[in-house]
N, C-alpha and C positions, 0 to 999 in steps of 0.2 A: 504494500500500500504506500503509495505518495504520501509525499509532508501536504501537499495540497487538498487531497483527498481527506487527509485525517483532518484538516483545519475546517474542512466542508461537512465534515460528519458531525464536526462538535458546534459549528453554528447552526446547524440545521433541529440542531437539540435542544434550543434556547426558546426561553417562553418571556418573548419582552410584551411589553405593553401591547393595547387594540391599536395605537397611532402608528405604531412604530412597526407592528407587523403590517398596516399597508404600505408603508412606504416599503417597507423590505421586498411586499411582494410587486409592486410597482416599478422597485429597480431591478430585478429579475427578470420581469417583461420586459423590460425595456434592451435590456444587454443580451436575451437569449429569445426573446421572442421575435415572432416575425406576424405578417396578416398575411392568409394566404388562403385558396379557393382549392377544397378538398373536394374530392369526389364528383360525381356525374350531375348533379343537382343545382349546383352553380352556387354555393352558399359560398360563404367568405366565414371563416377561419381565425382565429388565435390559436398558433399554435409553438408552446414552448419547448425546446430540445436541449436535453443538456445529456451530459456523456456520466453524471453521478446520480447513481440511485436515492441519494440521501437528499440531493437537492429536487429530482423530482416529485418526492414524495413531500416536501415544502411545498414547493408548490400547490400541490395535491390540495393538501391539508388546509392552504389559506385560500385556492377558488372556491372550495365546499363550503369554509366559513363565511365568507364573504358570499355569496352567489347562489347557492343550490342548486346551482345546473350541474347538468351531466358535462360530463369531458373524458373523450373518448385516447384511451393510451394505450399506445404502441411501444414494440419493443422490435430495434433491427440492430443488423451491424453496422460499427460503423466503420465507410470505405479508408479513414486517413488513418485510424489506429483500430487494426482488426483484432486486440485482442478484448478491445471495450465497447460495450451495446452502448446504442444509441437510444435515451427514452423520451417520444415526444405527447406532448400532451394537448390537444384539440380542444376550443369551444366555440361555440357556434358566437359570432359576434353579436348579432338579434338579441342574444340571452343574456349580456353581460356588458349590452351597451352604457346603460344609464351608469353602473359603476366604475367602467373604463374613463367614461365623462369626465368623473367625481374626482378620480384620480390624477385625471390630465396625462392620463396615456395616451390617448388618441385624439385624434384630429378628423373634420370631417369636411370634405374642400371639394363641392361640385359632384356630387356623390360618391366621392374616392375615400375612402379610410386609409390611413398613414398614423405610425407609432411617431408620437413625439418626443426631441429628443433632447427638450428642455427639463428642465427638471423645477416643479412648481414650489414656487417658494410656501405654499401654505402646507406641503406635503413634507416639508424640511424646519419647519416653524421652529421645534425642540431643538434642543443639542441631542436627546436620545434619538429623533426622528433622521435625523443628518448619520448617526451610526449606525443606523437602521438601513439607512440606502447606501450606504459605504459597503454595510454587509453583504445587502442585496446584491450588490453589482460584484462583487464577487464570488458569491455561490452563482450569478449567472457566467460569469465568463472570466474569471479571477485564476490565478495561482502563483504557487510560490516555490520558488527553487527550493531543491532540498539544501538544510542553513550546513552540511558538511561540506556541504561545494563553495559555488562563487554564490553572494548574496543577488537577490534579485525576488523582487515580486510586478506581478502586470493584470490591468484589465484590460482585454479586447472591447474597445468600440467600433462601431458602425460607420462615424464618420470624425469630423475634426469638430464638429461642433458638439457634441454628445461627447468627444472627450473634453473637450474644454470648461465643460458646465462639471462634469464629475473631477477632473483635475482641482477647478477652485472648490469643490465642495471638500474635497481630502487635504487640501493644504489650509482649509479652514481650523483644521486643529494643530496647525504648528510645523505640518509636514514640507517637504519638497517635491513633490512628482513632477514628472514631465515626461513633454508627449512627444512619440515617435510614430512616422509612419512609416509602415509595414505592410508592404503588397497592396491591398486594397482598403485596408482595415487601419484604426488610428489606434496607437497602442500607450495607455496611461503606464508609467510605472518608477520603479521605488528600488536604489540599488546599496545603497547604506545599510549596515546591518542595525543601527538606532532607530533610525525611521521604520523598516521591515516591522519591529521589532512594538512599535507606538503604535505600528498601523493594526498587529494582533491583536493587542488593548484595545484597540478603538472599535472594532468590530466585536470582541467579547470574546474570541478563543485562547481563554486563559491558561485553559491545558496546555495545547501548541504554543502558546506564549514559553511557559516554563521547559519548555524540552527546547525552542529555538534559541533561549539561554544558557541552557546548560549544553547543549554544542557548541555554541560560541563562546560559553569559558574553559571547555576545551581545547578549541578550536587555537583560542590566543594564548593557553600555557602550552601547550606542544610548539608552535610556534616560535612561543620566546626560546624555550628549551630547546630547541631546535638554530636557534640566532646563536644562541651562548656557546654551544657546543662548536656550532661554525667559525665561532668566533676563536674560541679555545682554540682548536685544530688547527686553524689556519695563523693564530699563534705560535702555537706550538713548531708548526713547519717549519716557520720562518725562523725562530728561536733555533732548530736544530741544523736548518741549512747556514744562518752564519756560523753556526758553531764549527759545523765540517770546513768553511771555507777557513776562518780562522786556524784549525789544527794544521790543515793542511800550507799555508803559510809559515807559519812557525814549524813544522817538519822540513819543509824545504831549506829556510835557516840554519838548520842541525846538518841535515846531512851535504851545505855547502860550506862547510865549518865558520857562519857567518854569525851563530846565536851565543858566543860570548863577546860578540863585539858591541852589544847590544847596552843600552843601559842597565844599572841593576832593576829598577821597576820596571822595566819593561820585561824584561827575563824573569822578575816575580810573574809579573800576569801570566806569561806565557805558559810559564809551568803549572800554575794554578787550573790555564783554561787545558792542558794538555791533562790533567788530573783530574776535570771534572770539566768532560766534553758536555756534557749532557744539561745543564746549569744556564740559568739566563745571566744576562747584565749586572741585574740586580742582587741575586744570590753569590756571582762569584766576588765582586764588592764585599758582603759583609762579610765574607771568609776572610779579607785581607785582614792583616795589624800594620797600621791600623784600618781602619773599616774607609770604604771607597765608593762613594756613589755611582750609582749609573750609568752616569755621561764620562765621570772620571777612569771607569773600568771602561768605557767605549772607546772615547782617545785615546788610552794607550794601543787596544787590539789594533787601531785605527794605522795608529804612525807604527807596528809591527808587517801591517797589511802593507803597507807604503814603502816600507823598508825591502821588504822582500819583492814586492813588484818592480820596485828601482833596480836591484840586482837583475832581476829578471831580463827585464829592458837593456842591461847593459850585457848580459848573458848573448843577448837576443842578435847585437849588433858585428857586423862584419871582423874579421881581428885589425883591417887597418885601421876602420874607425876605432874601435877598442885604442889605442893608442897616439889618440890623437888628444888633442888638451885644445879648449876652446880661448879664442885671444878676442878682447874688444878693441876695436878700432874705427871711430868715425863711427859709435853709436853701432854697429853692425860685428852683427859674431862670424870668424874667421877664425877655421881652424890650421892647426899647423903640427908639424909632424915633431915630436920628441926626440 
């Protein structure tokens, strides 16, 4: 089962007020319903589709209370995800006109019925009736990434204006959404795990609330634990690779019989850090008498490293330059033969 699914079970469970369950069920028309002419008879149609059992049976539950019509439900597959039914739910318009009126879902322009997709301010009057249709419009076409992944929640709208009117309705309580379009469809939604996280509050899935926190204080101590260790490690490497280059200089000193020419502190460190490869900066410092800080234990490795590269470099040179002595003159070096 989805984190969407589960947040759809547990609002669908919720017993708020008579104001607040129209508006709920008026934004579920709105975001999941369509008008449409079923059958050989030529009636015209309300008919709602959603892919969760739990929101159709919401549905259900508030046409019957509201309306006492019949509504006629099917069950198919559905073609874009075959492993989930599709449940739609039918009423005849006739039956259910005067309350569609009441609620300002539909419109009626030259004999044409058309879902509105404004949202009536006396349908949102409450702050409960405003989370009421916050609810609704996502048990109609609403979800939410599962919170172990990337954060992310969205409502599918119909158009740019029906998200616009539901955008300032959810950023009425403090939130940020915004609106992207998506193929045909204008898509409201929420990528912070803070907001995600208020928008649960607000709609009332307390349960889902407490689990999409307790992933996300998961989610941020593996995380940090995860930084620290990176951190360590890639400490640590860098700690053990000057070390090698460090031995490795001061060996090369020994065996070009160059490491007593060397100062006495500098021959202290050297043999200290040859005696304890393994030791940072700052540890092989307070082994000295007296004790040697950090950057003092670095400068000398430092003019050891230097020491033995200069040999190197002079190693490195031809044997006539090898004996050549440099001479100033006129500002400009000229060398000359011994």
């Amino acid at each position: 089962m989805s984190f969407s699914y589960e947040v759809k079970n547990e609002l669908s469970r919720l017993t708020p007020e008579l104001c607040c369950q129209k508006a709920e069920l008026a934004s579920i028309i709105r975001m999941a319903g369509s008008i449409r002419i079923i059958g050989g008879h030529q009636k015209t149609y309300l008919q709602v589709q959603t892919e969760h059992a739990s929101t159709a049976r919401r549905v259900y539950k508030l046409l019957k209370k509201f309306t006492k019509c019949q509504i006629d439900i099917s069950i198919s597959k559905n073609n874009f995800l075959k492993a989930n039914s599709l449940y739609s739910l039918a009423v005849e318009i006739d039956n259910i006109k005067d309350f569609l009126f009441e609620l300002d879902i539909i419109s009626e322009d030259k004999k044409k019925i058309n879902l509105c997709v404004d949202i009536d301010d006396k349908l949102v009057s409450k702050r409960c009736c405003k989370r009421a249709y916050i609810r609704g419009a996502f048990l109609g076409s609403g979800s939410i990434s599962d919170p172990k992944g990337s954060y992310h929640a969205e409502f599918v709208t119909t158009g740019r204006k029906q998200a616009v009117a539901l955008s300032s309705l959810i950023n009425s309580f403090g939130l940020k959404s915004k609106i992207v379009k998506r193929k045909d469809n204008h898509i409201v939604y929420l990528k912070e795990g803070d907001q995600i996280a208020d928008l649960l509050g607000i709609m009332g899935a307390h349960k889902a609330l407490l689990k999409f926190e307790d992933i996300r204080v998961l989610k941020h101590m593996r995380n940090s634990v995860n930084r620290t260790v990176n951190c360590e490690t890639a400490n640590l490497n860098k700690t053990i690779s000057t070390s090698i280059r460090q031995v490795n200089y001061i060996n090369y000193l020994k065996e070009n019989d160059r490491f007593d020419d060397l100062p006495e502190n500098l021959k202290y460190t050297a043999n200290l850090r040859i005696d304890y490869p393994d030791l940072s900066l700052k540890e092989l410092g307070q082994l000295m008498d007296p004790t040697l800080g950090k950057s003092g234990v670095s400068y000398r490795l430092k003019k050891i490293e230097e020491i033995a590269k200069k040999i190197q470099s002079i190693k490195s040179l031809p044997e006539a330059k090898k004996n050549e002595k440099p001479e100033k003159a006129d500002g400009k070096k000229h060398y000359k033969k011994t």
